[in-house]
C-alpha positions in Angstrom: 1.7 -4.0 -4.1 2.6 -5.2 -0.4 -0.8 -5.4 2.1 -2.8 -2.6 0.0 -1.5 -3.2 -3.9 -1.3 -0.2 -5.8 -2.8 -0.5 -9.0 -4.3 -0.1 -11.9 -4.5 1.9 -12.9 0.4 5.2 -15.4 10.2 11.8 -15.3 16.4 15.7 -20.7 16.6 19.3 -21.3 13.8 21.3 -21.9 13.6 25.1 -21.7 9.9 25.2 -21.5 9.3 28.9 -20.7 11.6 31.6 -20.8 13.9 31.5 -17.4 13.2 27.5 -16.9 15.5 25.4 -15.9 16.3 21.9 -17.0 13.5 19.4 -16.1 16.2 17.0 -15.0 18.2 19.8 -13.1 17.5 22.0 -9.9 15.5 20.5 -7.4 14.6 20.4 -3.5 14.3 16.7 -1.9 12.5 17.1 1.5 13.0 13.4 1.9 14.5 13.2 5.8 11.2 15.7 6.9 8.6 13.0 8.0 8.4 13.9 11.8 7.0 17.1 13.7 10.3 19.5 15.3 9.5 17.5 18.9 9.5 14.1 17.3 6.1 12.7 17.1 4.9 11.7 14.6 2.6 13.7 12.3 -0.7 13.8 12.3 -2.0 11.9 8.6 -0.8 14.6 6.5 1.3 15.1 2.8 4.8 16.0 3.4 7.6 17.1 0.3 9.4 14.5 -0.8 10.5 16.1 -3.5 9.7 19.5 -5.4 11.1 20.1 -8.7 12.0 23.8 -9.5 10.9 23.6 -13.7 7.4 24.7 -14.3 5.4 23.1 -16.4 6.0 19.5 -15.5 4.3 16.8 -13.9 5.0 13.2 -12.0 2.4 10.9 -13.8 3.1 7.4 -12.4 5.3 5.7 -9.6 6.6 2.5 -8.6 8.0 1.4 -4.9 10.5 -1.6 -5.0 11.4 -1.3 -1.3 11.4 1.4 1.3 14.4 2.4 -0.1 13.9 1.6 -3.8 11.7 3.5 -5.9 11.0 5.2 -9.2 8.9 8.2 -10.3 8.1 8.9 -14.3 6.6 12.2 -15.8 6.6 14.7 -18.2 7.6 17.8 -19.1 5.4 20.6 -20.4 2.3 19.1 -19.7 0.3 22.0 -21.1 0.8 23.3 -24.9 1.2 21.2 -28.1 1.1 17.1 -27.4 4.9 16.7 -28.9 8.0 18.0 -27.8 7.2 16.7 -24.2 10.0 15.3 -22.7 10.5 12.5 -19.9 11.6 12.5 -16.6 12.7 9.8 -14.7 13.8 9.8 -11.2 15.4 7.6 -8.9 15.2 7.6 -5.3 18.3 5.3 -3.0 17.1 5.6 -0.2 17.8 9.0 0.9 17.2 11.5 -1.9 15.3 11.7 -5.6 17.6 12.3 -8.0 17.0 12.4 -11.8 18.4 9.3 -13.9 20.1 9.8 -16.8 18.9 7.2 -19.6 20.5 5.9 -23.1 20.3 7.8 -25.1 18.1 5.8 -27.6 15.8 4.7 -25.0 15.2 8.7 -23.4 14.5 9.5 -27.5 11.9 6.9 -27.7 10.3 7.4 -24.5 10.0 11.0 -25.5 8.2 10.3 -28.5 5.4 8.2 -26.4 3.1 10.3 -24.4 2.3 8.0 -21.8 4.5 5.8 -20.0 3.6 3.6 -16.4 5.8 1.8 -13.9 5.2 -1.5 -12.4 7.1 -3.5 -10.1 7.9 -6.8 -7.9 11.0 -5.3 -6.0 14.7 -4.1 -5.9 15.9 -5.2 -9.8 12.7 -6.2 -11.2 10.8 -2.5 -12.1 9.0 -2.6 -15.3 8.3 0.7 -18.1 5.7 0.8 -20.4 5.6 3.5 -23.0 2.7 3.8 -25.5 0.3 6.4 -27.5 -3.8 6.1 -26.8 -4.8 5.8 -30.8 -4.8 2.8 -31.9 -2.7 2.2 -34.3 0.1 4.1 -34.7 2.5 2.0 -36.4 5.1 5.1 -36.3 5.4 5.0 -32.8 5.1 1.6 -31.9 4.7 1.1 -28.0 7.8 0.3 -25.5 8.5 -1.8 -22.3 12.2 -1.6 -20.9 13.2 -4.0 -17.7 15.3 -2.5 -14.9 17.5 -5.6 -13.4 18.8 -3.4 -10.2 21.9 -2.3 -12.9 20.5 -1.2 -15.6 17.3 -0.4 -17.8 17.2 -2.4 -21.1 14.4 -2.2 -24.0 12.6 -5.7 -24.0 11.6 -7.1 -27.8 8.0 -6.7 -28.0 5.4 -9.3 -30.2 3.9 -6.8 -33.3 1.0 -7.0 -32.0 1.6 -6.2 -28.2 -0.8 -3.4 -27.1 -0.2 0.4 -28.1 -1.1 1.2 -24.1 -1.0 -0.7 -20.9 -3.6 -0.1 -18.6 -3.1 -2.5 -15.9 -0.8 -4.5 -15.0 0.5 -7.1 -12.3 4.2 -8.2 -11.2 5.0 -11.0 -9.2 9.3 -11.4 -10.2 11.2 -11.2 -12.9 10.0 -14.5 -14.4 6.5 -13.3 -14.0 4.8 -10.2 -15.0 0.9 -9.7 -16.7 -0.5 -6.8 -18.6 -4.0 -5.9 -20.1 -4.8 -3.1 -22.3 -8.9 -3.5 -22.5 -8.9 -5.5 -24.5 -10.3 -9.5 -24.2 -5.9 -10.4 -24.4 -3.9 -10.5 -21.7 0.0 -10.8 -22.2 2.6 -12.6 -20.0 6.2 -12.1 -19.1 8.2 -15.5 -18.9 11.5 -14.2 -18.2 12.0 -14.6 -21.7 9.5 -13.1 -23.8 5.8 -12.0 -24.0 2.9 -14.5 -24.8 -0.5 -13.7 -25.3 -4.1 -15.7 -23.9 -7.5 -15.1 -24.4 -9.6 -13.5 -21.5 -13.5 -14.5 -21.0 -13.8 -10.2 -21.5 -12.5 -7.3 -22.2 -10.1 -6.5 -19.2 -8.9 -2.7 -17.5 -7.5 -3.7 -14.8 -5.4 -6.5 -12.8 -4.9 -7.5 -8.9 -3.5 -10.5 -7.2 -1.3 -11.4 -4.1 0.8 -14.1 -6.3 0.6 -15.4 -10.1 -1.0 -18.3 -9.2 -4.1 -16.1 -8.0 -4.6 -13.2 -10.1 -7.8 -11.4 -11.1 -8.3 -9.6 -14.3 -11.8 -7.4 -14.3 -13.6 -4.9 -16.7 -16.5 -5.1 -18.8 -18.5 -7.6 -21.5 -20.7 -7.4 -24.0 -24.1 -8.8 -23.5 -25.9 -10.6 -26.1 -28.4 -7.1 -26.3 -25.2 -5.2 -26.9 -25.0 -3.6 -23.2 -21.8 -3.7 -21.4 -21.8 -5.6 -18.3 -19.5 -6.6 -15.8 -16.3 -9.2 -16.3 -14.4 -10.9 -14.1 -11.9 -13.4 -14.7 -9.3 -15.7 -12.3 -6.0 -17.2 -13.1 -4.7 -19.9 -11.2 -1.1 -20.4 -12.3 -2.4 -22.4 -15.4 -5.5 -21.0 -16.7 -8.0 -18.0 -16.6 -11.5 -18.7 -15.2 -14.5 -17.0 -15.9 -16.6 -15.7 -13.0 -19.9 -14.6 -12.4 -19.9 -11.0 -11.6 -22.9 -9.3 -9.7 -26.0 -8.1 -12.2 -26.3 -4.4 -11.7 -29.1 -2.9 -10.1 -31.6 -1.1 -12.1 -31.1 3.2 -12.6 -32.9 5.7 -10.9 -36.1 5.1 -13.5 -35.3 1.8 -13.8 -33.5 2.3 -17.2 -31.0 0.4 -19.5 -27.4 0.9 -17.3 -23.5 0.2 -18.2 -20.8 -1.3 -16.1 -17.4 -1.1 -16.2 -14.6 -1.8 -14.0 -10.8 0.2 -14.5 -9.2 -0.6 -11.5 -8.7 -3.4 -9.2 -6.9 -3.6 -5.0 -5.7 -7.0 -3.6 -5.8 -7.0 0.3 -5.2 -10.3 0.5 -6.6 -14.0 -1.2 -10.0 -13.6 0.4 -10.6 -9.7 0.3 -10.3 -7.8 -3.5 -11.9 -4.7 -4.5 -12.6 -3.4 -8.1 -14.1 0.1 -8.6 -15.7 1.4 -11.8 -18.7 3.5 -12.8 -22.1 2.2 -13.5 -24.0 4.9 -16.1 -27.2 4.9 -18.1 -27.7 7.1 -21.9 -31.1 9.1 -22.1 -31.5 13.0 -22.0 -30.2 15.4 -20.1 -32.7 15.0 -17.3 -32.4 10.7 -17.8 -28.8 10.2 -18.2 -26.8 9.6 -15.0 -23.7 8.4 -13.8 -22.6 7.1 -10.4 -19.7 5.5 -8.8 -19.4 1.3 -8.6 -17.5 -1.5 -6.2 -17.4 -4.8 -6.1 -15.9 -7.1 -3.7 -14.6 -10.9 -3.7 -14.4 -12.3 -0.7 -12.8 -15.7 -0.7 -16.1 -17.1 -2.6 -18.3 -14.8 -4.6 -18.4 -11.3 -6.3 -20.9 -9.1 -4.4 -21.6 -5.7 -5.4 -21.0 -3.1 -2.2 -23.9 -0.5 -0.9 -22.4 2.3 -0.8 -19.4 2.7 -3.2 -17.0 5.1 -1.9 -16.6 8.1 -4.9 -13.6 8.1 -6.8 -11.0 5.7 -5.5 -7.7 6.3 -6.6 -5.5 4.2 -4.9 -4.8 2.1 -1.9 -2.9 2.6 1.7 -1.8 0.7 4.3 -5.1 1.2 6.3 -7.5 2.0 3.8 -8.4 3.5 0.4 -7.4 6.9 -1.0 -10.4 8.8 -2.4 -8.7 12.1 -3.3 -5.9 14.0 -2.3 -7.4 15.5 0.8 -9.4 12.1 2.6 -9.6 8.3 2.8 -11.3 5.8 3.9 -10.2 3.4 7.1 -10.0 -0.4 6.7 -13.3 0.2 9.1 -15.2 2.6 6.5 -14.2 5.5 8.4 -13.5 9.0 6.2 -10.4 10.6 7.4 -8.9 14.3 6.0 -5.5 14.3 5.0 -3.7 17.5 5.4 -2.0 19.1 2.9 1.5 20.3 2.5 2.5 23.6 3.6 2.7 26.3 0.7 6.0 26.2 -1.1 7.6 30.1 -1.7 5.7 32.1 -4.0 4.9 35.4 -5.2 1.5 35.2 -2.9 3.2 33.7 -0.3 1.7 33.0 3.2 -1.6 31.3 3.8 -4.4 31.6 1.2 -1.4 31.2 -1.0 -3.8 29.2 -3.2 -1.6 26.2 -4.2 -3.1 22.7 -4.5 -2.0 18.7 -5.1 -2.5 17.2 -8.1 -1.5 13.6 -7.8 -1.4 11.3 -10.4 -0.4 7.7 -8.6 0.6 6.8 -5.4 2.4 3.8 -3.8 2.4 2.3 -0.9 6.3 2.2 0.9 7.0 -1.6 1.4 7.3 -2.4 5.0 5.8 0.9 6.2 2.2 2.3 6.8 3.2 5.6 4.3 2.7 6.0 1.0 4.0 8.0 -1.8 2.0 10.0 -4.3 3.6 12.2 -7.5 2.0 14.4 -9.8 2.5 18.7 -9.2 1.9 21.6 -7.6 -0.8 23.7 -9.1 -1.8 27.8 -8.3 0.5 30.5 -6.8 3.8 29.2 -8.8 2.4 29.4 -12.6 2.7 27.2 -14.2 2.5 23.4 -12.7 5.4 22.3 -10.6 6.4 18.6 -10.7 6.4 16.8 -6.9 6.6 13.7 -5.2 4.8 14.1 -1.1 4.5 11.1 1.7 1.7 10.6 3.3 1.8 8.9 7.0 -1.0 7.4 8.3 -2.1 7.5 11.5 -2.3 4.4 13.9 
């Protein structure tokens, strides 16, 4: 969303160890501490947002309305048996992340879903989708709820909407697209959800308006193998395009493409990233990184694929919590957060990021990321960090 779109691809009381607190309850918000003590700014680096103070809990997806307009969803525990997790949703105003208390109705049901994204356009148009991954589960059927800048309200969903979203584009509250995988992609009216047919089977979406959207995953070839698909909608029907034919493996073998998850810079300049993998023994198999890039006129496949992209930022593409990649190519280390109090304390204290999503802040060259702090406080501690980039 904004120059670098985040994409495609995901926070009720809940004594989950002995001594916890309430997932919803205490927590620290470091949101005013973006700036070194002498006040320049610093260098490209996570800082706390937020820390939560329940273990066993984790931020899984975020969405940024405005600078000043955002929402973080998780769960809580995320180790131990799949049900009894409970959700948390936080809020954040502009100053501080605060939990938000839901219906009661809708908290029950999105506790009963195990995972659950947020998508958005701006201030009162924020999307939730809540789902299970088997397919199908007719006791838990799948949720979407609308925020409106008032309230969140559950949205009547077709039967047949998808059990799980996995991508997703919003452009206002009148227009909104999801895919699940599948060769269907569904669209918001402002009224209700309508299905069309895609050209293949789609993972992920990325545009820069609803009247030039791309959806892009994988086919089926006539021998069976899955290939690349691409696919362009123009405000009143989805194209197909041709996508770049894989170069051979290693040995020259049968190889697999697939793209999950797509980045619109802008009209002329989109990126998808996937994996490209071949089946054979256990000297034969392999399994390597994939990007492809439109730029204003064809699908080309790129070099050298940068490993494990997992987001965008306002200069460049986040490969893991600890570097990225410039607009230019150039790989850049992010430092990470200092260590929080623990038993360890100090350096060495052996505490790590584990982010889920990020998002860039509208307007701003920082970016939010959620998910927990892992090692030296057992067991994992739900946070949202800020990451400034440098200029």
């Amino acid at each position: 969303m904004p120059t670098m779109r985040r994409v495609a691809a995901l926070c009720a009381a809940l004594l989950v160890l002995a001594g916890c607190s309430d997932p919803r309850g205490r927590h620290e918000d470091h949101s005013s501490r973006t700036s070194r003590p002498d006040g320049n700014a610093a260098a490209p680096g996570w800082s706390y947002d937020y820390t939560g103070q329940t273990t066993n809990a984790s931020f899984t997806d975020i969405a940024a309305a405005s600078a000043d307009d955002a929402w973080a969803v998780g769960k809580s525990p995320v180790t131990g048996w799949g049900d009894g997790k409970q959700t948390l949703l936080f809020h954040y105003s502009g100053k501080v992340w605060r939990p938000y208390d839901l219906p009661s109705e809708l908290r029950r049901r999105l506790d009963e879903l195990p995972t659950v994204r947020l998508d958005s356009s701006g201030p009162g148009d924020v999307w939730l989708f809540a789902g299970v991954l088997t397919n199908p589960d007719r006791s838990r059927p799948p949720l979407a709820a609308h925020w409106d800048g008032t309230a969140w309200r559950t949205v009547r969903l077709p039967r047949d909407f998808p059990q799980i979203v996995r991508g997703a584009a919003v452009f206002g509250p009148d227009d909104a697209w999801i895919v699940d995988g599948s060769r269907t992609a569904w669209h918001w009216d402002g009224h209700q959800w309508r299905a069309s047919r895609l050209p293949g089977r789609a993972q992920a979406l990325a545009g820069v308006s609803g009247r030039d959207l791309w959806a892009v995953g994988s086919e089926l070839t006539p021998e069976a193998n899955p290939s690349l698909a691409g696919a362009h909608w123009d405000g009143s029907q989805w194209t197909e395009t041709t996508m770049p034919d894989l170069a051979p493996g290693p040995k020259g073998d049968q190889h697999y493409g697939e793209l999950t998850r797509a980045i619109a810079v802008s009209a002329e300049d989109v990126r998808a990233f996937g994996t490209v993998s071949s089946e054979g023994g256990d000297t034969d198999a392999y399994f390597a990184p994939l990007a492809v890039r439109w730029d204003g006129s064809r699908w080309k496949e790129e070099d050298r694929p940068p490993c494990c992209v997992t987001g965008g930022i306002a200069d460049g593409l986040l490969l893991t919590p600890k570097r990225y990649l410039t607009a230019s190519g150039e790989a850049r280390r992010i430092a990470q957060p200092h260590c929080l109090t623990s038993r360890s304390g100090g350096r060495g204290c052996g505490q790590h990021l584990e982010l889920e999503d990020y998002a860039t802040v509208p307007g701003t060259r920082q970016v939010w990321g959620v998910g927990s702090l892992r090692g030296g406080t057992p067991p994992p501690r739900p946070v949202i960090v800020r990451l400034s980039t440098a200029r």
